[in-house]
C-alpha positions in Angstrom: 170.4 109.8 171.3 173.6 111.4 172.2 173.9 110.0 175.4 173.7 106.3 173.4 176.4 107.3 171.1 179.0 108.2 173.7 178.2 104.8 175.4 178.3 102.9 172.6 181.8 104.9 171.2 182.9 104.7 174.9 182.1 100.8 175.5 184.1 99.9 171.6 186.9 102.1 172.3 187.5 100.5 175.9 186.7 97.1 174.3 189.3 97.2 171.1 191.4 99.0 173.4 191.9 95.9 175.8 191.9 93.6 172.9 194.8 95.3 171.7 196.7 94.9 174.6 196.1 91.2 175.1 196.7 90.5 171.4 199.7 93.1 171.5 200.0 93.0 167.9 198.5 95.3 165.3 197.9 93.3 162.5 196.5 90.5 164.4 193.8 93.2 166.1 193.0 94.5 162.7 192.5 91.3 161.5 189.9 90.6 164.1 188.8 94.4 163.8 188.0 93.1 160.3 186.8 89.6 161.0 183.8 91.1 163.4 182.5 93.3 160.9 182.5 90.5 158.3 180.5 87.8 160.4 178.1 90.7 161.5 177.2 91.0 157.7 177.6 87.3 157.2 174.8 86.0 159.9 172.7 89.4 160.1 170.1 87.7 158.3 169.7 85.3 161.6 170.5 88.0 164.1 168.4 91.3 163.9 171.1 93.1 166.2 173.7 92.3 163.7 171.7 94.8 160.8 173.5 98.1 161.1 174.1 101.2 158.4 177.3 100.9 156.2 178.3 104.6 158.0 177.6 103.0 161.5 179.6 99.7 160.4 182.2 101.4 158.5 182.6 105.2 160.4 181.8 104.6 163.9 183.4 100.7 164.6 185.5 99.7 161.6 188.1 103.0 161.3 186.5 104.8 164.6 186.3 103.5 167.9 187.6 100.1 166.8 190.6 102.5 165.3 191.7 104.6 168.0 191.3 101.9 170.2 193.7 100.0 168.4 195.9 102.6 168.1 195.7 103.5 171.7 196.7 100.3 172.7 199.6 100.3 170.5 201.0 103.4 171.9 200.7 102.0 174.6 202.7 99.1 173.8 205.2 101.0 172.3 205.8 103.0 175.6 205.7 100.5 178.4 206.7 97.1 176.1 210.1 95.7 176.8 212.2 91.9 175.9 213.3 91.3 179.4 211.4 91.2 182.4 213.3 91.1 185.7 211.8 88.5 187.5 213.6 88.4 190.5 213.7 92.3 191.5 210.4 93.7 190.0 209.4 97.4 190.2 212.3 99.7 191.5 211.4 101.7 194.5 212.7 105.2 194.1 213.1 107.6 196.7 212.7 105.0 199.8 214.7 106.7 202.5 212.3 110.2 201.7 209.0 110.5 203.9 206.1 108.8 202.7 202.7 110.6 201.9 199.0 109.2 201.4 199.5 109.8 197.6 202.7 107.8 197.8 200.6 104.7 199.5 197.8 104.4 196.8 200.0 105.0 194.1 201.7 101.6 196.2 198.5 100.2 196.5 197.5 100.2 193.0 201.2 99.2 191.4 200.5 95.8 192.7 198.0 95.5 190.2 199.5 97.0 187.0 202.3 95.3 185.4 206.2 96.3 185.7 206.0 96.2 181.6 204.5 94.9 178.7 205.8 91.9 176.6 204.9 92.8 173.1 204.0 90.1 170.9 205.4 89.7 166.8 202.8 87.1 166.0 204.6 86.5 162.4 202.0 84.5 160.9 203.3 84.1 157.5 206.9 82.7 158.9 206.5 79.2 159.1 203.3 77.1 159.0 203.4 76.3 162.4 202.7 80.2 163.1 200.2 80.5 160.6 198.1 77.6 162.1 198.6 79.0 165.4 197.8 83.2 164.9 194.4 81.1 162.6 193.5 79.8 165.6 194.0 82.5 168.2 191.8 84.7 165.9 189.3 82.2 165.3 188.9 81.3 168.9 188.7 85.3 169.8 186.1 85.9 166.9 184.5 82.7 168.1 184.2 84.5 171.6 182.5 87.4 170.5 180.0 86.0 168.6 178.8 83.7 171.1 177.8 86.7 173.1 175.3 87.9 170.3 173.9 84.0 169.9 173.0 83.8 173.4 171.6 87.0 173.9 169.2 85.9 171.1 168.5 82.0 172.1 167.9 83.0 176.0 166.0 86.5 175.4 168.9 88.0 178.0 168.7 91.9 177.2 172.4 93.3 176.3 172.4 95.1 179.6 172.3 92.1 181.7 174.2 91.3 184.4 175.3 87.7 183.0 176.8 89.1 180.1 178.8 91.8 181.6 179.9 88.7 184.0 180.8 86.8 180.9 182.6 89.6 179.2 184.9 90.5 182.5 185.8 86.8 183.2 186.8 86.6 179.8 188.4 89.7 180.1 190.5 88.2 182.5 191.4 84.9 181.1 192.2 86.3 177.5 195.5 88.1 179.6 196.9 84.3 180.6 195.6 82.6 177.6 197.0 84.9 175.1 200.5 84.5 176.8 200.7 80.4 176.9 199.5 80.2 173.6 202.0 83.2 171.8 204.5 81.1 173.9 203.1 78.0 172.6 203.9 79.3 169.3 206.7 81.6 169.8 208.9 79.0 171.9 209.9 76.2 169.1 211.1 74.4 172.5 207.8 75.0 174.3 206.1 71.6 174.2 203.3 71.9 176.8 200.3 74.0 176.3 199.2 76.2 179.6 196.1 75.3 181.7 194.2 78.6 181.1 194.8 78.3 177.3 193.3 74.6 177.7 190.4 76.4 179.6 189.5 78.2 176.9 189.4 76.5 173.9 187.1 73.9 176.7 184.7 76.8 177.7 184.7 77.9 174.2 183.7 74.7 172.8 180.8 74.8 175.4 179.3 77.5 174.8 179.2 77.0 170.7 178.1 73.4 171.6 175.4 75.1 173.6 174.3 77.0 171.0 174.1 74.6 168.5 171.9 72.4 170.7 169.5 75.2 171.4 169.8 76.3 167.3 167.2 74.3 165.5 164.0 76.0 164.2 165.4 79.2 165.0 168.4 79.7 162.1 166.8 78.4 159.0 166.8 81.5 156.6 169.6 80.8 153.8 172.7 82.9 153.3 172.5 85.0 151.0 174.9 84.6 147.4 177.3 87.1 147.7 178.1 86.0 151.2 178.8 82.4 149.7 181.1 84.3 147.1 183.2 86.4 149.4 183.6 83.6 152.0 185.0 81.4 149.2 187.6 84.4 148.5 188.8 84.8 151.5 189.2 80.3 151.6 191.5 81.6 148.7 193.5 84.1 150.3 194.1 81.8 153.1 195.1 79.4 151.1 197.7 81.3 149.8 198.9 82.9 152.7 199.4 79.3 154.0 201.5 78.0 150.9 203.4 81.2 151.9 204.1 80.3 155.6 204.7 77.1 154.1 207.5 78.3 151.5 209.1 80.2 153.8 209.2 77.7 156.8 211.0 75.5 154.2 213.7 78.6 153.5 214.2 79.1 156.8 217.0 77.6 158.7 216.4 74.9 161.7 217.7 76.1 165.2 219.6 73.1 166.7 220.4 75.0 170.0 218.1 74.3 172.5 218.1 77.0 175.6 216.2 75.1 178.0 218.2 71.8 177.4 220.9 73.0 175.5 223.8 69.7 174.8 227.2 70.3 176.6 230.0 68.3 174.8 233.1 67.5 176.9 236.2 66.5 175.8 238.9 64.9 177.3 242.8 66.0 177.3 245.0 63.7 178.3 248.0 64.8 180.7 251.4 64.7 179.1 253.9 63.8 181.8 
């Protein structure tokens, strides 16, 4: 029993903790922190590995692993996060002309793989509508993500340790990294037009797999939900509402940027020479 609980505290904290530094925002993280919990109450009724205690839900994910993987991530952030990233130099190599050791060439090795510094990310969903839509759909596309994992596991009998999954969550894993950048930069970038391929990918693959599951659905999810899940999911379509009458407002208060960095208009004049 032990042995199950470090796994399952070690596997959550990991898991938050690279959520947090692809979302690289915390209230964004806590809002999907939050979100999880909520649809594991809301279709627990249709999925038996959804049922947990309130200690378990609340204790060990909500404000425990899910918490101080969060927080990890953020301390991370706030350590190695930067606004400029030089592009054309990279990493600085310190102490070339000094003899080199083995230490010296994994430590090499493995700096190709980690990145010179962390971009971090100030989602600001209630700035202008445009953000508010676009932070609603990055959430909704992660929680989407994760759920799909639980549906299949119960419409194809795979057992949670299976090799497919683990495949599924490290490609994912992967893509999230690319997709979270062209999309904040979607969003971020008032002159960014063009959406990036991975973030096209994933709302694709996305769509697939809940397509998928909705084909392979029937006869299997037929049990009502319950009342009080109707009643809270209608208070939180009021709370969104708000929040996007908000972004709204305060889109319209804002000032419009005219300068455009990435095509910015030159205007030249024209002196005429006195003899």
């Amino acid at each position: 029993m032990g042995a199950v609980f470090d796994v399952h505290f070690i596997a959550h904290f990991l898991g938050w903790l690279g959520k947090m530094l692809i979302m690289r925002d915390w209230y964004v993280a806590w809002i999907c922190s939050f979100g999880f919990e909520f649809l594991e109450l809301t279709f627990r009724h249709w999925l038996p590995n959804f049922y947990e205690c309130w200690w378990d839900s609340l204790l060990l994910d909500l404000f425990g692993c899910n918490l101080l993987g969060i927080i990890a991530g953020n301390m991370i952030l706030k350590y190695m996060a930067v606004s400029k990233i030089d592009w054309l130099r990279g990493k600085e190599i310190k102490n070339a002309a000094t003899q080199t050791t083995c230490n010296d060439m994994v430590k090499g090795f493995l700096s190709h793989f980690t990145p010179s510094a962390l971009e971090k990310y100030e989602w600001s969903g209630l700035q202008s509508l445009q953000r508010y839509v676009g932070v609603t759909v990055f959430i909704v596309i992660c929680l989407l993500i994760d759920c799909n994992n639980f549906f299949y596991k119960f419409l194809v009998w795979v057992p949670p340790g299976h090799f497919l999954l683990q495949f599924r969550i490290f490609l994912w894993g992967f893509a999230a990294i690319a997709t979270s950048k062209e999309w904040y930069e979607y969003v971020d970038n008032v002159h960014c037009k063009r959406l990036g391929p991975f973030a096209w990918l994933t709302f694709y693959v996305s769509l697939v797999e809940l397509s998928s599951i909705i084909k392979f659905s029937p006869g299997h999810f037929t049990e009502p939900f319950p009342v009080w899940i109707k009643a809270a999911w209608c208070l939180i379509a009021s709370v969104y509402v708000f929040g996007l009458f908000t972004a709204f407002r305060n889109g319209q208060r804002a000032s419009k940027i005219n300068y455009n960095p990435y095509n910015p208009e030159i205007e030249i004049t024209k002196h005429n020479k006195k003899d």
